[in-house]
C-alpha positions as CSV (number, residue, x, y, z in Angstrom):
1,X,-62.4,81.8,99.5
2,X,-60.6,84.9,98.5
3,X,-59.4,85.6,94.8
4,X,-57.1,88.1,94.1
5,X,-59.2,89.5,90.7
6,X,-60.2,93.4,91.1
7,X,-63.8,94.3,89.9
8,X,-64.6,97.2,88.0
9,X,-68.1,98.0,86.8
10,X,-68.4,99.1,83.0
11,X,-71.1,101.6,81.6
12,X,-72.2,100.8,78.2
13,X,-74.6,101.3,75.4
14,X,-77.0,98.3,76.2
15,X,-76.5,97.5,72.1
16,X,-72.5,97.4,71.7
17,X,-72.9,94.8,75.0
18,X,-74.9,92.6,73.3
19,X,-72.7,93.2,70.1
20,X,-69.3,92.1,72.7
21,X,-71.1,89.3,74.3
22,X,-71.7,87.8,70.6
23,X,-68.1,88.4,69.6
24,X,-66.9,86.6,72.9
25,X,-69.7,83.8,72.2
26,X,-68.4,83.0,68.8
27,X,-64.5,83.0,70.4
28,X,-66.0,80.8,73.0
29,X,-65.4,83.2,75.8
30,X,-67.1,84.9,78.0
31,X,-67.5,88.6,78.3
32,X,-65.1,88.8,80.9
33,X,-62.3,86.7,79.3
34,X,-63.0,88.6,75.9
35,X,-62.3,91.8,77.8
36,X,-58.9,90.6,79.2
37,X,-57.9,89.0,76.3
38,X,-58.3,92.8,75.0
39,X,-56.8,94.2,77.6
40,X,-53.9,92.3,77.4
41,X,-53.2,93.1,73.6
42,X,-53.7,96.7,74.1
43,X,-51.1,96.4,76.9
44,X,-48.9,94.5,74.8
45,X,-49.0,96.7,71.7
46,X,-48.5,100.0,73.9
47,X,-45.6,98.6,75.3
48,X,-44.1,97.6,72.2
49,X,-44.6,101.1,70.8
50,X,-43.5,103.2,74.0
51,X,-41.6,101.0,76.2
52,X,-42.9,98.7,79.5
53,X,-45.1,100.3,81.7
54,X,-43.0,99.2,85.1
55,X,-45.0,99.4,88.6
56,X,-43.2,102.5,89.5
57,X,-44.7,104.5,86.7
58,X,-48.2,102.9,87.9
59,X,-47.8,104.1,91.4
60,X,-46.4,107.4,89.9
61,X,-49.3,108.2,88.1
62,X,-52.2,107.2,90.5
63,X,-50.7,109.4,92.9
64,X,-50.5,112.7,91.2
């Protein structure tokens, strides 16, 4: 079975971890979801400040 989810592997200070994985426990999340949920906010709020990020700026900027 093939998803279409990219991984990406996170450094972190063992103690702000454990910090996360309680904040996603008590939202009833996982890490994972807690993190997306995140992500997805952050997106959201950049975008309302400076405009949509489109696909073309994406591939602009990973191939500089």
């Amino acid at each position: 079975m093939h998803d279409n989810h990219c991984r990406y592997t996170l450094r972190v200070e063992p103690i702000i971890l454990d910090k996360f994985g309680f904040i996603a426990k008590y939202k009833g999340r996982s890490k994972n979801k807690e993190l997306e949920q995140m992500m997805i906010k952050r997106i959201k709020d950049f975008e309302k400040e400076n405009g949509e990020i489109t696909v073309k700026m994406i591939y602009e900027a990973i191939n500089k």
